[in-house]
C-alpha atoms as one frame of an Amber mdcrd trajectory, in Angstrom:
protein
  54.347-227.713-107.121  53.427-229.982-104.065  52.044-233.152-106.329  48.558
-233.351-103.645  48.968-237.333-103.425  48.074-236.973 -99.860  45.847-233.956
 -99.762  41.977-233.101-100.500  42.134-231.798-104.103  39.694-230.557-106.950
  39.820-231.416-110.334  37.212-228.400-112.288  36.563-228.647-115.816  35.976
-225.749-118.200  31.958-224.404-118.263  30.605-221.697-120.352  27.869-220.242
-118.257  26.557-220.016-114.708  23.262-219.230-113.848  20.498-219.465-111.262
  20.091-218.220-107.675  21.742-218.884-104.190  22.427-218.127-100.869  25.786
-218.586 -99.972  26.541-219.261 -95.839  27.100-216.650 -93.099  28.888-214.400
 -92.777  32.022-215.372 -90.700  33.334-212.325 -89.394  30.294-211.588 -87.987
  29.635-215.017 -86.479  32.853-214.471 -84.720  32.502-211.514 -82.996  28.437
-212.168 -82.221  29.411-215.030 -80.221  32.211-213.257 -78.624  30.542-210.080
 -77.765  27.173-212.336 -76.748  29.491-214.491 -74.475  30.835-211.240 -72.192
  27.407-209.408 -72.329  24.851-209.365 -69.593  21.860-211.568 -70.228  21.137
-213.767 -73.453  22.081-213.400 -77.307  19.969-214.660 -79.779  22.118-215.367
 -83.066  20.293-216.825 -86.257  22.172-217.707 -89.742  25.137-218.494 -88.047
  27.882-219.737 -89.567  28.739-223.434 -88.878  32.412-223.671 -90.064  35.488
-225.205 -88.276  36.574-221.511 -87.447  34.133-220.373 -86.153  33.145-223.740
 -84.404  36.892-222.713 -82.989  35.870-219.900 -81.115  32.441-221.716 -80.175
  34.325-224.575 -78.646  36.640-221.715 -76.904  33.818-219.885 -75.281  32.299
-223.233 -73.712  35.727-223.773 -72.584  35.833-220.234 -70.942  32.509-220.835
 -68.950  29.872-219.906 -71.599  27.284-221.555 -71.855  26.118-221.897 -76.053
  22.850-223.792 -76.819  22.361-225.240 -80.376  18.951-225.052 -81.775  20.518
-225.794 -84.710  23.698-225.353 -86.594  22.476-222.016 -87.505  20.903-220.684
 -84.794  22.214-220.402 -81.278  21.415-219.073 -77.709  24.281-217.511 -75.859
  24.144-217.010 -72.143  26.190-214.240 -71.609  28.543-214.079 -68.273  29.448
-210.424 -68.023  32.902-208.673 -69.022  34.809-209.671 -66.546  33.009-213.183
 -65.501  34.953-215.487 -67.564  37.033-218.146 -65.911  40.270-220.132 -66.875
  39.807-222.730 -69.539  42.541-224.887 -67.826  44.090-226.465 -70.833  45.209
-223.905 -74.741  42.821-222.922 -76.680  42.981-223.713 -80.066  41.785-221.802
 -82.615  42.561-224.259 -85.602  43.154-222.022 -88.891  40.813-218.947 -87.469
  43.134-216.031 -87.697  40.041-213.483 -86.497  39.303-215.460 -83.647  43.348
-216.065 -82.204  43.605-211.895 -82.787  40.127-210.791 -81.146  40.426-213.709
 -78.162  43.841-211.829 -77.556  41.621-208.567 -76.849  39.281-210.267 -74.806
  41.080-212.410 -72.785  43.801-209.857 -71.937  41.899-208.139 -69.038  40.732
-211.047 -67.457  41.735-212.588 -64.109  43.549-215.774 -65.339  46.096-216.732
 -67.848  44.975-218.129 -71.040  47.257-219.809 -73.832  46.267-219.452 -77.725
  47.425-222.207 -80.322  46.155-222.656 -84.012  47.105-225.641 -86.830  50.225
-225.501 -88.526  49.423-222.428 -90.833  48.510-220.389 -88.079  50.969-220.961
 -85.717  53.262-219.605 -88.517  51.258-216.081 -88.393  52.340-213.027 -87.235
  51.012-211.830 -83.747  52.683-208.724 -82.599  51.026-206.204 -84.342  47.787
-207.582 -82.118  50.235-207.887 -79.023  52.105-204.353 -79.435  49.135-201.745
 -78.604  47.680-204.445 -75.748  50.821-204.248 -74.236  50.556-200.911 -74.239
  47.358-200.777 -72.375  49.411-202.993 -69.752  48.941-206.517 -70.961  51.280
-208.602 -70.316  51.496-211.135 -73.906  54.323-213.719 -74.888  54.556-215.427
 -78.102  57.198-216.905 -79.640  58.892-214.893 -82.190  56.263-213.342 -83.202
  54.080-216.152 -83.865  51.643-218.339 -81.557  51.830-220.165 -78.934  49.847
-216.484 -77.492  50.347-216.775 -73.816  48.478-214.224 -71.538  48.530-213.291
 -68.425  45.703-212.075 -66.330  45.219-209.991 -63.599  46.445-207.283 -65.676
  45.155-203.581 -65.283  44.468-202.193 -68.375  44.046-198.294 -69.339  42.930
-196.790 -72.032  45.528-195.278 -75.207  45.272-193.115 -77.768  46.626-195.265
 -80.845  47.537-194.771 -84.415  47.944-198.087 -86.563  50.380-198.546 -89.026
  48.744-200.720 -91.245  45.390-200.809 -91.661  43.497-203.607 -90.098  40.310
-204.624 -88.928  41.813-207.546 -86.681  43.910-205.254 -85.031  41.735-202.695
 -83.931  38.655-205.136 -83.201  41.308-206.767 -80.461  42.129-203.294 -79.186
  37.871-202.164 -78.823  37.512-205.651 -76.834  40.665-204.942 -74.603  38.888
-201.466 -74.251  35.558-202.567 -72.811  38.267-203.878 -69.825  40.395-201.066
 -69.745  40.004-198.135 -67.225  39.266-194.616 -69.189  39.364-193.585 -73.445
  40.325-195.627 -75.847  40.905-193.769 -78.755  42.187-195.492 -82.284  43.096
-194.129 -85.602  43.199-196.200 -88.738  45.513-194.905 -91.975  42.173-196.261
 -94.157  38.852-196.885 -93.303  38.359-200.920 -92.291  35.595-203.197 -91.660
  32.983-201.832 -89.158  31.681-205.190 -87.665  32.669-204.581 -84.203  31.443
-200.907 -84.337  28.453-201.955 -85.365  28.049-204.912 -83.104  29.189-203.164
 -79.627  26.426-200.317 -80.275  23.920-203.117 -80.997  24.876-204.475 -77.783
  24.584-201.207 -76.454  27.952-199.698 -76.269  28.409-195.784 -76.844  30.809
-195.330 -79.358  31.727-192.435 -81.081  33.221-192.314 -85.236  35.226-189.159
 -86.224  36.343-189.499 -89.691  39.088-192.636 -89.311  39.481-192.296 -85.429
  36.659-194.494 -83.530  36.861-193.854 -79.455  35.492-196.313 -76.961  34.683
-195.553 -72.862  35.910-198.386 -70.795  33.702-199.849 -68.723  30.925-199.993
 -70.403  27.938-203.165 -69.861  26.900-204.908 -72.851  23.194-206.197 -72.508
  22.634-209.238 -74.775  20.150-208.583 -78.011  19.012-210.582 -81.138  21.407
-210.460 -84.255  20.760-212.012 -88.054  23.891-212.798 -89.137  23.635-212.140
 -93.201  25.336-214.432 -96.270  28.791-213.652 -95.971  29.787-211.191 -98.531
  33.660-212.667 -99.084  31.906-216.115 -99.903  29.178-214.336-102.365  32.660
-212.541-103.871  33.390-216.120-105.956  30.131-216.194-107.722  30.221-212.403
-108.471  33.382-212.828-110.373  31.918-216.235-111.464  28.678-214.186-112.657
  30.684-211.428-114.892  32.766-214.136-116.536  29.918-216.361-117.416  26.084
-215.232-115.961  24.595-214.599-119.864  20.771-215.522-118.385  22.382-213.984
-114.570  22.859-215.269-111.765  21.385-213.741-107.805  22.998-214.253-104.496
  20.325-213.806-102.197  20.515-211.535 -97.958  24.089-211.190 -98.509  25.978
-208.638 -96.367  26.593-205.482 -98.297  28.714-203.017 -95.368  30.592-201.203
 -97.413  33.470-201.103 -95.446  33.468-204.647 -97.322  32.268-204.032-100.950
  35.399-202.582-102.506  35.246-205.780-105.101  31.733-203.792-106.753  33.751
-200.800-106.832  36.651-202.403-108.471  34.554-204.807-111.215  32.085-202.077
-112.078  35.447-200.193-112.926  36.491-203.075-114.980  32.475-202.646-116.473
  31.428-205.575-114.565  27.027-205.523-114.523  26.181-205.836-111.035  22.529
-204.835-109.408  22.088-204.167-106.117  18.256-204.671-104.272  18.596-204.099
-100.907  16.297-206.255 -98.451  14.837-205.271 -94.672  17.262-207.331 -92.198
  17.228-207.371 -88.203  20.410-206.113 -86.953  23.245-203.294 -87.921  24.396
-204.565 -90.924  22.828-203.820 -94.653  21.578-206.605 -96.820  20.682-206.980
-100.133  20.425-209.263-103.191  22.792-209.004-105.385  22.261-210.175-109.371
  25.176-210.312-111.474  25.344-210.602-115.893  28.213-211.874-117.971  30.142
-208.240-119.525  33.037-208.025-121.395  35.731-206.687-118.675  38.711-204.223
-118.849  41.990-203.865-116.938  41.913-201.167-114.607  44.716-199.626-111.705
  42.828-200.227-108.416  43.134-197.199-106.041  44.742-197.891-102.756  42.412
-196.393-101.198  40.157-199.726-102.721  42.354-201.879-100.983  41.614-201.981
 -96.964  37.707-202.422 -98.175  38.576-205.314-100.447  41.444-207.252 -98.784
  39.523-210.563 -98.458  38.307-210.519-102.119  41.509-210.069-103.927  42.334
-213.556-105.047  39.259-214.159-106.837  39.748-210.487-108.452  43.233-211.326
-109.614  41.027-214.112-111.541  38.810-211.320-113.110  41.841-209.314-113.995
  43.452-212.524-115.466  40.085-212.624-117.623  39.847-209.052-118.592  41.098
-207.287-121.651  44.680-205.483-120.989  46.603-205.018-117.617  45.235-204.488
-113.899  47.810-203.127-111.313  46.689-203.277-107.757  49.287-201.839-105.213
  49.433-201.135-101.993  48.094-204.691-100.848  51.117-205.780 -98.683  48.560
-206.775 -96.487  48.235-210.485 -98.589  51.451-211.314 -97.364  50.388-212.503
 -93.929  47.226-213.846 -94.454  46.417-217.843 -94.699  49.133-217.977 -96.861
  51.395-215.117 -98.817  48.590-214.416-101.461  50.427-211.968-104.034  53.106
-215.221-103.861  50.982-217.974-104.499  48.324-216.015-106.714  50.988-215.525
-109.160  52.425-218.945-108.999  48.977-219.872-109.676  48.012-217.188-112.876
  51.764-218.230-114.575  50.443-222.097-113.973  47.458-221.524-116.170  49.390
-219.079-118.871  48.449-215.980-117.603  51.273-213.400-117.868  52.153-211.567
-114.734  54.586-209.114-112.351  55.061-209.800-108.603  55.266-206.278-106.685
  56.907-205.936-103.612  53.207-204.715-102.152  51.063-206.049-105.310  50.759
-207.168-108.439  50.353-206.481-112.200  48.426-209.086-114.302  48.099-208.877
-118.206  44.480-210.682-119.221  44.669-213.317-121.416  43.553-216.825-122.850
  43.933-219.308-119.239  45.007-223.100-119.827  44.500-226.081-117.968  46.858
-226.577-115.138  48.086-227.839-111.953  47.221-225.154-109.021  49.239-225.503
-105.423  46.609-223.900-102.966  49.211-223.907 -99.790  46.207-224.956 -97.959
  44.774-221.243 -98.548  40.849-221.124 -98.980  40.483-218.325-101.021  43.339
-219.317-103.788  41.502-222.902-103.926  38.192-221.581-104.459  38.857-218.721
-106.969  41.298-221.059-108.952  37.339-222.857-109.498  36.070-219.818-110.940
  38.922-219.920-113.175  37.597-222.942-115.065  34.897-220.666-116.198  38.045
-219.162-118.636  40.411-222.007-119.065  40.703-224.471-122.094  41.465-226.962
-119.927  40.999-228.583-116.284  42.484-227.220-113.734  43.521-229.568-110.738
  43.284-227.440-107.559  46.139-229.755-104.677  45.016-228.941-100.358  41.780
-227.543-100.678  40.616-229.049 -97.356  40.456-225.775 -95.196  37.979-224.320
 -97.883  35.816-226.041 -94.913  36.805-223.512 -92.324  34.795-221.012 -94.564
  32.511-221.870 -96.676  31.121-225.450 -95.910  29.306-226.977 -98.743  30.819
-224.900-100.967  31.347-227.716-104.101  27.755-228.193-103.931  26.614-224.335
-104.726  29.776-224.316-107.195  27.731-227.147-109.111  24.630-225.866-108.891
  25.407-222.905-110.593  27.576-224.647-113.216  30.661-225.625-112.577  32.062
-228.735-113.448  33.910-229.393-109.826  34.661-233.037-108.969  36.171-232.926
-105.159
């Protein structure tokens, strides 16, 4: 275990109940792509409840960089002056898209039919992620895309003609074939792609709202190239992975409940309901008007006594975000939860299934690494010493853990919990939780 002397850390101290209401930030996948699709449409995009964290800041600072220009009412609400699909121009220097993983993927799908070469570069964790899965079906539509071994630096050259393809991917993923619908709107005739299970809509959802024609056959979604966006008015809603720590948080400790107020309930992103009411988790559901695409609702959540379960696979593409602060509600339930099928973990901020399981045996919890998931026998946590690998998610659902453990729990490199949910000790404490960072 890295001994955090020179890294952010949290110490959290057991509670017994949470309780209260809150609204948790916005939504970050959606923040993303509303800035991206505003910044290639024609005319203005009006975006409120944005999402103010160092990612997507990232992709902020990027578009300025590409010729777009952003105004900031505030840090929630911004104007974006679209410049048209193909009226970007070259940022002369890398683009760096610090720990964003969505924005280094998607950029690659909308930069790759432009005129001029751009280069991508992350920090340290993401220049260790894999890019060729993105790069593979791009080059196929006739981009031409270096990185090095796989990984970032991205480099891509423009003045490439692109045409559509009819492609199948292997694993499903949401990054993957949001890059691909951007490299479509550049790409001379059909773009037609397949996914093995159904994925997160956001991009489907946004294009049509900015006025693309797309058309949804069971898992195959097919784009026409060429098509104008027009710029429009989009509410960005709470950000349903952030609301995902104080749902668990709420079934292990919410005896009065606790709401999370206009979060986004897609449910190409609500497997974690799914898999807690399995477990007999007591969750309500009241959904509220929004302006936009996407569903919202309030969401109210009571302390029940959970169960093991097997999660389905078919669970897993709709819940791949969530799954670290599940493993904590499986680590709290009576008996043994198997999720498989989730190889997907291994390539995210850090190799979740890895240092998930590091984590549970750190705190007592018994439990079996899979070679695509994981099998975790609920028990009694202890205090203990958690190595976060600089991973958001493990940092902040090792917190909700405290709600179980007999003792603290010092959480080491917690400082990119920034890069998605800012402020995030302060709504931990106001709901309960005894979280000194």
């Amino acid at each position: 275990m890295n001994s955090g002397a020179a890294t952010q850390h949290y110490l959290v101290r057991p509670a017994s109940r949470v309780s209260g209401s809150i609204t948790v930030p916005g939504d970050k996948s959606i923040s993303h792509r509303a800035l991206m699709l505003g910044g290639i449409a024609n005319g203005s995009t009006e975006i409120t409840g944005f999402l103010a964290s160092e990612d997507c800041l990232a992709t902020l600072r990027a578009l300025r960089a590409l010729g777009v220009q952003v105004d900031q009412h505030d840090a929630h609400h911004l104007t974006v002056h679209g410049r048209g699909t193909a009226a970007l121009h070259a940022a002369g220097q890398a683009l760096d898209m610090g720990n964003a993983g969505t924005a280094i993927r998607l950029f690659m799908g909308l930069l790759c039919g432009q005129s001029f070469d751009s280069t991508l570069i992350g920090d340290s964790s993401l220049m260790k992620r894999p890019m060729e899965r993105v790069a593979a079906p791009l080059r196929q539509m006739g981009a031409r895309i270096d990185t090095r071994d796989g990984r970032p630096p991205v480099i891509i050259h423009g003045g490439s003609r692109l045409h559509g393809i009819d492609y199948t991917l292997p694993i499903a993923s949401a990054q993957v074939k949001s890059a691909v619908l951007l490299a479509a709107l550049s790409a001379e005739g059909i773009t037609r792609i397949t996914e093995p299970a159904i994925t997160r809509d956001h991009t489907e959802r946004m294009l049509g709202g900015f006025g693309a024609q797309l058309q949804r056959d069971g898992l195959a979604v097919t784009l026409q190239g060429g098509q104008p966006l027009r710029g429009t008015a989009i509410q960005v809603p709470a950000d349903f992975s952030s609301a995902a720590f104080f749902i668990v948080a709420g079934c292990l400790a919410a005896h009065e409940g606790l709401t999370l107020r206009n979060v986004g309930v897609n449910p190409t992103r609500t497997g974690l309901l799914d898999m807690l009411r399995l477990m007999g988790a007591d969750i309500r559901i009241r959904p509220v008007v929004g302006e936009g695409p996407e569903p919202i609702a309030d969401i109210t959540v009571h302390a029940a006594k959970l169960r093991g379960i097997e999660v389905s696979e078919q669970l897993v593409s709709v819940a791949i975000d969530e799954f670290p602060v599940f493993f904590i509600a499986a680590a709290a339930a009576d008996g043994e939860t198997v999720v498989r099928g989730a190889g997907e973990l291994r390539v995210k901020e850090s190799d979740r299934l890895a240092v998930m399981a590091d984590g549970l045996r750190a705190v007592g919890i018994q439990c079996e690494l899979l070679p695509d998931g994981i099998r975790i026998r609920g028990g009694g946590m202890v205090g203990g010493h958690i190595d976060s690998h600089g991973d958001h998610r493990i940092a902040m659902s090792f917190t909700v853990a405290s709600l179980c453990a007999s003792g603290a729990i010092r959480i080491d490199d917690v400082a990119n919990v920034a890069t998605s949910f800012p402020g995030f000790p302060a709504i931990a404490r106001s709901v309960g939780l005894q979280l000194q960072a």
